[in-house]
C-alpha positions as CSV (number, residue, x, y, z in Angstrom):
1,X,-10.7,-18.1,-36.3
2,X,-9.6,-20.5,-33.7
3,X,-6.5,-19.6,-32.1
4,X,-3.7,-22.5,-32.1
5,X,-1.7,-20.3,-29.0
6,X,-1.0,-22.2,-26.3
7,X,-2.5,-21.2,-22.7
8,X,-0.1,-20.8,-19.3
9,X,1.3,-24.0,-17.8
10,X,-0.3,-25.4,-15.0
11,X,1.6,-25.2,-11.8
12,X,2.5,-28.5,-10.3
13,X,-0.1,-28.8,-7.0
14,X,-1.0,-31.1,-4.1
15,X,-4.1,-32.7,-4.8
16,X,-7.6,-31.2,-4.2
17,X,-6.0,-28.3,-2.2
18,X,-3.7,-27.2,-5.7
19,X,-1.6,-24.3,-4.6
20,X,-3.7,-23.2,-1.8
21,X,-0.8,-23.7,1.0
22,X,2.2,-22.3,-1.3
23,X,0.2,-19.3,-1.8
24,X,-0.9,-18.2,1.7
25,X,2.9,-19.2,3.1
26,X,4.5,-16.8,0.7
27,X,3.0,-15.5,-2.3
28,X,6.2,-13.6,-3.3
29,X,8.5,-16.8,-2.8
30,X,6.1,-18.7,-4.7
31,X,5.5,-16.3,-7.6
32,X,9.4,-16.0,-8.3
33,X,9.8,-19.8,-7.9
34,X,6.9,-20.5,-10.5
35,X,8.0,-17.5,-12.9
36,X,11.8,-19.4,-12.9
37,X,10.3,-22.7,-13.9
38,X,7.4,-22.0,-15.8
39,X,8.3,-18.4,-17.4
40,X,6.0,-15.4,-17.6
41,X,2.9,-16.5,-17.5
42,X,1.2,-19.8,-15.5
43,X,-2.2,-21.1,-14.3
44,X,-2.3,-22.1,-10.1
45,X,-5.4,-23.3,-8.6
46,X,-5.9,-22.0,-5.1
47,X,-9.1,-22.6,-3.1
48,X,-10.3,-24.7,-5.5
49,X,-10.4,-22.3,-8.6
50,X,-7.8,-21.9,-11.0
51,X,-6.2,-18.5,-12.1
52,X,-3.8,-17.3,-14.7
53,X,-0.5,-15.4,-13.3
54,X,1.2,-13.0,-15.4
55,X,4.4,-12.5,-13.7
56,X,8.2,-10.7,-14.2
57,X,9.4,-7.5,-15.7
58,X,7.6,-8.7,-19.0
59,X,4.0,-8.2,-17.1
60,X,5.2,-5.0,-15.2
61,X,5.8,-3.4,-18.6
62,X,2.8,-4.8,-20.0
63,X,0.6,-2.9,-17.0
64,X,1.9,0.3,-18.9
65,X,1.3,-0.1,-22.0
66,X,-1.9,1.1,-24.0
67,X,-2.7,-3.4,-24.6
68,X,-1.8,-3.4,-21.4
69,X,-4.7,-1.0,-20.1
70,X,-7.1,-2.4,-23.0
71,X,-6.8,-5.8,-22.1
72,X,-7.2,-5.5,-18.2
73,X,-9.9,-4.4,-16.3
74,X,-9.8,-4.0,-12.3
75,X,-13.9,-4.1,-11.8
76,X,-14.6,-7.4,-10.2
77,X,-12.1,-7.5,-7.3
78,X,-13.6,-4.2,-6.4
79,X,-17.7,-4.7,-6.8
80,X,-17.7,-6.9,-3.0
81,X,-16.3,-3.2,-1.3
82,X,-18.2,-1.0,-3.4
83,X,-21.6,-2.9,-2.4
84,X,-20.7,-3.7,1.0
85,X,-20.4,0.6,1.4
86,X,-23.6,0.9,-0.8
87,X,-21.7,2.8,-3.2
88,X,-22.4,2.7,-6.9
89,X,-17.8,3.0,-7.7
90,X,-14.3,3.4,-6.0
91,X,-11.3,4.7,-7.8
92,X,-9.9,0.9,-7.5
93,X,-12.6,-0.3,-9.3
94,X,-13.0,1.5,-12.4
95,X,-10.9,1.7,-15.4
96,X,-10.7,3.7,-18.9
97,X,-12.5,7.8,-19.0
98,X,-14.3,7.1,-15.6
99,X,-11.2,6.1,-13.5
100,X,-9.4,9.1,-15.0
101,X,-12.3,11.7,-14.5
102,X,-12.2,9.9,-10.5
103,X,-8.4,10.3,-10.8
104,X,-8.3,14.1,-11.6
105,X,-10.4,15.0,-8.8
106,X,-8.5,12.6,-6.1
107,X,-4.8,13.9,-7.6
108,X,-4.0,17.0,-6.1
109,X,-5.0,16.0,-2.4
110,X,-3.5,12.5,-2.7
111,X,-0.2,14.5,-3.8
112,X,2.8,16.0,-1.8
113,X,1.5,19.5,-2.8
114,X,-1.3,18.8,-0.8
115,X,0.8,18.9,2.1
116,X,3.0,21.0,0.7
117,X,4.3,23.9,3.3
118,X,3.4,21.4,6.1
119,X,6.4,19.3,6.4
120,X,6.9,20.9,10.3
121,X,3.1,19.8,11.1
122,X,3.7,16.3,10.1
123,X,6.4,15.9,12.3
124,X,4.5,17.9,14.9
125,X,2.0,15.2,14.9
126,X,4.5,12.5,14.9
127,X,6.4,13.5,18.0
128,X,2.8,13.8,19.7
129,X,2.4,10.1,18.9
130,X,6.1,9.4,20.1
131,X,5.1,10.9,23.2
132,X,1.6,9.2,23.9
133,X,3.1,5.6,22.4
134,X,6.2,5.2,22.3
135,X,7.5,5.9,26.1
136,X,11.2,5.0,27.1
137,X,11.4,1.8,28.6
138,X,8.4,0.1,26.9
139,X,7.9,-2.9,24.5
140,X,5.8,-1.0,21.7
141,X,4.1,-3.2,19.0
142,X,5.3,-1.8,15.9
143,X,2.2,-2.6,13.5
144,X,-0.5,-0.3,15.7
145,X,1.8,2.1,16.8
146,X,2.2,3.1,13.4
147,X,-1.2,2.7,12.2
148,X,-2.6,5.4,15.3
149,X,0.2,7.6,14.1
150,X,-0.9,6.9,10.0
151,X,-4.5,8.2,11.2
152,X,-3.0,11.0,13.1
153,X,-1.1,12.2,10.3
154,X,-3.7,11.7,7.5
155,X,-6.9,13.2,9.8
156,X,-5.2,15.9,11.0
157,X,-3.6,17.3,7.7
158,X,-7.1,16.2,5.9
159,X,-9.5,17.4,8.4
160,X,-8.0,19.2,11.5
161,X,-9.3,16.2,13.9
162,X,-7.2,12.6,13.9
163,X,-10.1,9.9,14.9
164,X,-8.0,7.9,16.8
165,X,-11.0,5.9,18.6
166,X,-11.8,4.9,15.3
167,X,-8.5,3.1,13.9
168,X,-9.5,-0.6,15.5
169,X,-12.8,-0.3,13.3
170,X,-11.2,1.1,10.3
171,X,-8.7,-1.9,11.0
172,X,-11.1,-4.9,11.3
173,X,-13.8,-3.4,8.3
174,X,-10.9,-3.5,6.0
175,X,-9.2,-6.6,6.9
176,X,-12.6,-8.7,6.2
177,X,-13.6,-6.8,3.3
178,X,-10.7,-7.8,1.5
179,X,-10.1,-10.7,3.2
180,X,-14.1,-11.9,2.3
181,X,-15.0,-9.5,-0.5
182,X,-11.8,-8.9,-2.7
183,X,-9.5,-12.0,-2.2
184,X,-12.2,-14.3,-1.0
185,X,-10.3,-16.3,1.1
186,X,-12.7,-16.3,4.5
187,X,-16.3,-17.0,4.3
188,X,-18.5,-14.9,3.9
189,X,-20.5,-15.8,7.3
190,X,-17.6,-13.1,8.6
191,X,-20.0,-10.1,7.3
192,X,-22.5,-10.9,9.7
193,X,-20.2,-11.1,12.6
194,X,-21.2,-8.6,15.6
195,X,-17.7,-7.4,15.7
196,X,-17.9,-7.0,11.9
197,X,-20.9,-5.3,11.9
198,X,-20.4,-2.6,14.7
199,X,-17.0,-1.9,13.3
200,X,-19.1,-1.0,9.4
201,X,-21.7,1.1,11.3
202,X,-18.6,3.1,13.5
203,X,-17.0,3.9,10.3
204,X,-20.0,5.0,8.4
205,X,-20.4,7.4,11.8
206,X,-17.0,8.8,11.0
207,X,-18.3,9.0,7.1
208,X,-21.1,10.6,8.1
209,X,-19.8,13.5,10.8
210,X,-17.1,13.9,8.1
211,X,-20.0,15.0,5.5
212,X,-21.8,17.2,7.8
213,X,-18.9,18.9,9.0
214,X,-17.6,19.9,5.7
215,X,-21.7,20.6,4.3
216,X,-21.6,23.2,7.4
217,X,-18.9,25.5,6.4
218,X,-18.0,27.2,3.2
219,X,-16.0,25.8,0.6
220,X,-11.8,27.1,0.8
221,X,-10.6,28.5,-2.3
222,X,-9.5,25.7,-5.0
223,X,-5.6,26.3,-3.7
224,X,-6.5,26.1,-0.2
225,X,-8.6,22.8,-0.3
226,X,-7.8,19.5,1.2
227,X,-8.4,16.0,-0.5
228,X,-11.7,16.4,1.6
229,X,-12.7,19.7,0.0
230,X,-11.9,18.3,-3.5
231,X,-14.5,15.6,-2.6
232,X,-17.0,17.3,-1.7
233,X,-16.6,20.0,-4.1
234,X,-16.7,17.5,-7.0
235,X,-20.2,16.0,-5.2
236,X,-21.8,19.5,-5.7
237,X,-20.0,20.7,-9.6
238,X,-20.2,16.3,-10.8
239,X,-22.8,14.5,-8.7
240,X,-22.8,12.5,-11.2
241,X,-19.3,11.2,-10.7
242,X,-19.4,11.6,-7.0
243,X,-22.8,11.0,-5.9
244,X,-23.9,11.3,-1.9
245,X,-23.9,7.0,-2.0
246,X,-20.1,7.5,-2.3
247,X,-18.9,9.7,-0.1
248,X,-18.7,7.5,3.3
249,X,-16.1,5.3,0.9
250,X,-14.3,8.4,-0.8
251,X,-14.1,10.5,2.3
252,X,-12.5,7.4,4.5
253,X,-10.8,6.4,1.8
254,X,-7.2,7.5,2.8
255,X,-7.8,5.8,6.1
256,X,-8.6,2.2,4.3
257,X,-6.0,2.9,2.2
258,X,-3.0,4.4,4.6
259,X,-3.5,2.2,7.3
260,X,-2.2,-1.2,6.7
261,X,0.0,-0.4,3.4
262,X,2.0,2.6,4.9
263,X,2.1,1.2,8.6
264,X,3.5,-2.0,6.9
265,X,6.2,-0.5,5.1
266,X,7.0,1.6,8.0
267,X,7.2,-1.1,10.5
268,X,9.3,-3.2,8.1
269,X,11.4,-0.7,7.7
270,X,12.1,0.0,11.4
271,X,12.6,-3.6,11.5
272,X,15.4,-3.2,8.8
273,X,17.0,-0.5,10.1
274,X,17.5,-1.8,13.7
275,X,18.5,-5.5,12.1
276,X,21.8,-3.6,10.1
277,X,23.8,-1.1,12.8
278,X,25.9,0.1,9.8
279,X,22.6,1.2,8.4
280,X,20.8,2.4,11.8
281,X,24.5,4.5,12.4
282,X,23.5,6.2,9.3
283,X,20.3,6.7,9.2
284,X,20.5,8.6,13.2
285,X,23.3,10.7,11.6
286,X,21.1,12.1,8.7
287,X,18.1,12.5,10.6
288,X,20.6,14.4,13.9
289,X,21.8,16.4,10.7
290,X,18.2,17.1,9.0
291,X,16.2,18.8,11.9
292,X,19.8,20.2,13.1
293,X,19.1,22.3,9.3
294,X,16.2,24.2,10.8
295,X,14.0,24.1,7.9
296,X,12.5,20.8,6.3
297,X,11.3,20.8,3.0
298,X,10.8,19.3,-0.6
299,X,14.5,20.1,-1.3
300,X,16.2,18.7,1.6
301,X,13.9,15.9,1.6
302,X,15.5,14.9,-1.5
303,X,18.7,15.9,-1.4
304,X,20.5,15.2,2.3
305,X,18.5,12.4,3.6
306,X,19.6,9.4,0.9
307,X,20.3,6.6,3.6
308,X,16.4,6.9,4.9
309,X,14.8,7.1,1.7
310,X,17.0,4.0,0.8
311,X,16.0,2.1,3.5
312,X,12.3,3.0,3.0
313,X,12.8,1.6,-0.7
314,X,14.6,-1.2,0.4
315,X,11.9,-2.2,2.5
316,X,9.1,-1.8,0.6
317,X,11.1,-3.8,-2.2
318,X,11.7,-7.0,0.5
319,X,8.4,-6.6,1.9
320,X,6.4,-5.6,-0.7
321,X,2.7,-4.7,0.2
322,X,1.8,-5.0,-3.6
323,X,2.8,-8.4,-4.2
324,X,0.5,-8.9,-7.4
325,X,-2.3,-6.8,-8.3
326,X,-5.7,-8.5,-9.2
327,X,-7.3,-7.9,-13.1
328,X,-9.7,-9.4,-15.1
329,X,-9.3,-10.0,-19.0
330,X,-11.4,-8.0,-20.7
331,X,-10.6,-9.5,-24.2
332,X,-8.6,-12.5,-25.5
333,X,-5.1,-11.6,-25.9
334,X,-1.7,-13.1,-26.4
335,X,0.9,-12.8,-23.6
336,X,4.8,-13.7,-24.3
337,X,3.5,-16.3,-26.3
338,X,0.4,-17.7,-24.8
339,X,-3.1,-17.4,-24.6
340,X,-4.9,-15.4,-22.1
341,X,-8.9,-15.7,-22.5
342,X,-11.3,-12.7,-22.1
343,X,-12.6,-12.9,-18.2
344,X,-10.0,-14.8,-17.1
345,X,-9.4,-13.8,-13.6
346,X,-5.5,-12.2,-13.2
347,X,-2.5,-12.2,-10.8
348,X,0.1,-9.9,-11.8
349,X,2.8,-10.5,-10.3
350,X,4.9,-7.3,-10.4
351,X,7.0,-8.0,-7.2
352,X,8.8,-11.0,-8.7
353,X,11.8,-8.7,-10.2
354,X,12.3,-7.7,-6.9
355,X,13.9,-10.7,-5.7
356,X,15.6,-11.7,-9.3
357,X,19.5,-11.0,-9.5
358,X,19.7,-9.8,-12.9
359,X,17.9,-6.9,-11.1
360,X,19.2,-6.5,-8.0
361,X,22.6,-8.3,-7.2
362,X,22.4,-10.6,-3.9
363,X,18.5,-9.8,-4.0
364,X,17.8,-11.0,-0.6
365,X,20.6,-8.3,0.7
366,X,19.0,-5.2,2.7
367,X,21.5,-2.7,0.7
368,X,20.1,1.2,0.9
369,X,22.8,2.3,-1.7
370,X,20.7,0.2,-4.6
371,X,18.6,3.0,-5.3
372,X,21.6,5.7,-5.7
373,X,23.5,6.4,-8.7
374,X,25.2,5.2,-10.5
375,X,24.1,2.0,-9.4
376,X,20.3,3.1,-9.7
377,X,19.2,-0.8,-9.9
378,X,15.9,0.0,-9.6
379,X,15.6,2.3,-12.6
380,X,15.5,-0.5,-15.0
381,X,12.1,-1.4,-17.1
382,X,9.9,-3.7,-14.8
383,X,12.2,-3.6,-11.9
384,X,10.5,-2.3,-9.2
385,X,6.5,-2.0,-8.7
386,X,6.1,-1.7,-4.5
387,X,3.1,1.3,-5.8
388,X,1.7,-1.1,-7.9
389,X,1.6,-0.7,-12.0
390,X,-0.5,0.7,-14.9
391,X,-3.3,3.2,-14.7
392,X,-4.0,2.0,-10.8
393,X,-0.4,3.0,-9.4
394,X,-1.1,4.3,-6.4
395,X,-2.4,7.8,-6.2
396,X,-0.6,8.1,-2.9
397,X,2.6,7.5,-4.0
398,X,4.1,11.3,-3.6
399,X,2.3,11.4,-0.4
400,X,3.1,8.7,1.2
401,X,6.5,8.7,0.0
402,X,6.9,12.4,2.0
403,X,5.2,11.2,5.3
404,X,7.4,7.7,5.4
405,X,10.6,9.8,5.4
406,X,9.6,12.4,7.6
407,X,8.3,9.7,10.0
408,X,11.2,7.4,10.0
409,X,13.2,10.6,10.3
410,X,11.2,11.9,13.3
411,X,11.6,8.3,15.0
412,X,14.9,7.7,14.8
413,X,15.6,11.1,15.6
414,X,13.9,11.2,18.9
415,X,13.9,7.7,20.4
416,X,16.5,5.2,20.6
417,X,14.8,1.6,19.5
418,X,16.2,-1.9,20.2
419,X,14.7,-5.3,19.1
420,X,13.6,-8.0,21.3
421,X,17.1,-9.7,20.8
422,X,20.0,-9.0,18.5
423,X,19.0,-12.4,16.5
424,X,15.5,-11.6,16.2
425,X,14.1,-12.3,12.7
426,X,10.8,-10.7,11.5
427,X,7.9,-13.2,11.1
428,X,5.6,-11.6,8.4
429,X,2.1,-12.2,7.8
430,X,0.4,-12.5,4.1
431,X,-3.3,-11.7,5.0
432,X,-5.1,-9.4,3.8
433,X,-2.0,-7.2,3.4
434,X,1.4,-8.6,3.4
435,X,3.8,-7.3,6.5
436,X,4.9,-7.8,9.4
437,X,3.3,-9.8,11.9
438,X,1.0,-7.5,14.9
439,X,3.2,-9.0,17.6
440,X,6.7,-7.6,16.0
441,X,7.8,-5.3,19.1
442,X,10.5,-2.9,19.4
443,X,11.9,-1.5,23.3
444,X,12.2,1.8,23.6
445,X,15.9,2.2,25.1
446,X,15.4,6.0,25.8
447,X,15.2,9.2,24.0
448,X,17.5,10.8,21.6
């Protein structure tokens, strides 16, 4: 039966270059701009091949629904990292029984039990960083500040050890991977760089000393296990789910996937802090007022520190690092009234909400008190995705959720931050993940 549907609009573009420039400004502006003129779903051609978006609330529901997970698949955006590692999968690349088999094994050590107990060692290790990086008196860039003090956190509560001397190759191997291998928007003459390629071998090295260190001691008990134990105990018990080809990619895993995405939300959110006094006034107050309460834990993580977990929302909700995740159609199917065609390759554009009024009055307004009731603006169906959607929402999310607040709390807590000038405006980059530019600096006035 031929189907009389109609397929997505095409996007108004400049000729031969389409929406190549638009894109790479601001993917977020131009998403919401196309999703108000051309509705929910529309076809852009950028670097000269044309792709369907799926955008709004409407495709942030659809991610989690049961069509929703039948009708996209995740594999091709993924193959490029998996091969580059010589891996045969990655958790982002696999869908249906297999990612959830991946998913079970990952949960627990991606999760805020897994730190669980260890809320004082987190901060611990944060005001070691603060003392090695952050000095009174200096102009620290915000970006790799906070991705050394990302690896300090996740090595040392993963593996006892924090490889700081290997954050600049983590760094570049990740940024051309997806920059080459899962957006393809360098060449791919970047894989053979020198740079390139001595960053790949350093991090197979850390891979490697990982597996060896954990192969020469016994295995903890199941409740005592780290996301590193889990691994490797799932290697020997399900080889065939985590052979030894993928244990260089699972085992660095939280390092490719911590360091730009939380570092990015973290430096925004300094950034948005420091911008708003009425907010900064509040957010030293409840941080003063949390480590003045002795012990930190789940509860009062949740329950007395509401200004720093708003502006940690707030941020990753104007600078979201998830702008729009990349599918493939793995069936034809119909989407709010068009026709999207089996292995069409997919933007979904979950972000866009976040900057549409219906959701969030004055949605270009850093307000902290959205995410509060009664107002709970956030809470509404498609509203806010900064995690992502579907059965690929971030497996970090509890975790990284716990070490943002504690880190933002630590920060402000023991060092009093100024930016370059009271009108200073955040220039953000888009590539490979959206954030802050590397040269946004913060002085240190003194400590607190």
């Amino acid at each position: 039966m031929i189907s009389t549907m109609k397929r997505p609009p095409l996007v108004d573009g400049t000729p031969l270059i389409g929406n190549t420039l638009s894109m790479a400004r601001d993917p977020a502006a131009f998403f919401v701009s196309c999703y108000r003129q051309y509705g929910p779903a529309f076809r852009v051609r950028v670097l000269g091949r044309e792709q369907t978006v799926i955008a709004g609330p409407e495709a942030a529901v659809f991610m989690g629904t049961a069509q929703g997970r039948e009708c996209l698949r995740s594999k091709e955006f993924w193959e490029g990292l998996t091969s580059e590692y010589g891996a045969q999968r990655t958790i982002t690349g696999e869908d249906g029984e297999v990612h959830k088999q991946l998913r079970s094994v990952l949960r627990r050590g991606y999760s805020r039990q897994a730190i669980e107990g260890r809320y004082d060692q987190v901060v611990a290790i944060t005001e070691a960083a603060l003392d090695r990086d952050w000095k009174p008196g200096a102009m620290v860039p915000v970006v790799p500040a906070m991705q050394y003090m990302v690896v300090d956190q996740l090595g040392i509560l993963l593996t006892g050890e924090a490889p700081r001397e290997y954050v600049e190759d983590i760094r570049l191997l990740i940024t051309v991977i997806l920059n080459v291998l899962v957006t393809k928007q360098r060449p791919r003459a970047l894989l053979w760089d020198p740079r390139y390629r001595h960053a790949k071998a350093r991090v197979n090295e850390l891979g490697q000393a990982m597996i060896a260190d954990r192969r020469a001691r016994a295995l903890p008990a199941p409740e005592q296990r780290t996301l590193i134990d889990d691994i490797m105990a799932a290697n020997v018990e399900r080889p065939d789910l985590f052979p030894d080809s993928d244990l260089v990619l699972a085992l660095t895993g939280p390092y490719l996937a911590g360091l730009d995405t939380v570092a990015n939300t973290l430096a925004a959110t300094v950034y948005a802090v420091l911008k708003h006094p009425e907010v900064l006034a509040r957010v030293n107050q409840e941080a003063d007022a949390l480590f003045a309460g002795g012990v930190v834990d789940e509860k009062t993580l949740t329950t007395t520190i509401p200004a720093i977990n708003g502006a940690i929302s707030e941020a990753m909700r104007l600078y979201p690092i998830a702008v729009a995740q990349m599918r493939t159609a793995t069936q034809d199917f119909e989407f709010e009234g068009t026709q999207i065609e089996a292995d069409e390759l997919l933007y979904v554009a979950t972000s866009v909400p976040h900057f549409m009024d219906e959701f969030y009055p004055d949605p270009y307004r850093f307000d902290i008190d959205r995410y509060a009731k009664p107002r709970a603006e956030d809470r509404a169906p498609g509203a806010y995705s900064p995690f992502g959607r579907g059965q690929h929402l971030c497996l970090g999310k509890s975790l990284a959720e716990v070490q943002m607040a504690l880190t933002i709390a630590t920060l402000f807590h023991r060092r009093v931050l100024r930016l370059p000038t009271p009108d200073y405006t955040l220039k953000t980059k888009t590539a490979p993940t959206p954030g802050p530019s590397r040269r946004f600096a913060v002085r240190v006035a003194g400590r607190r």
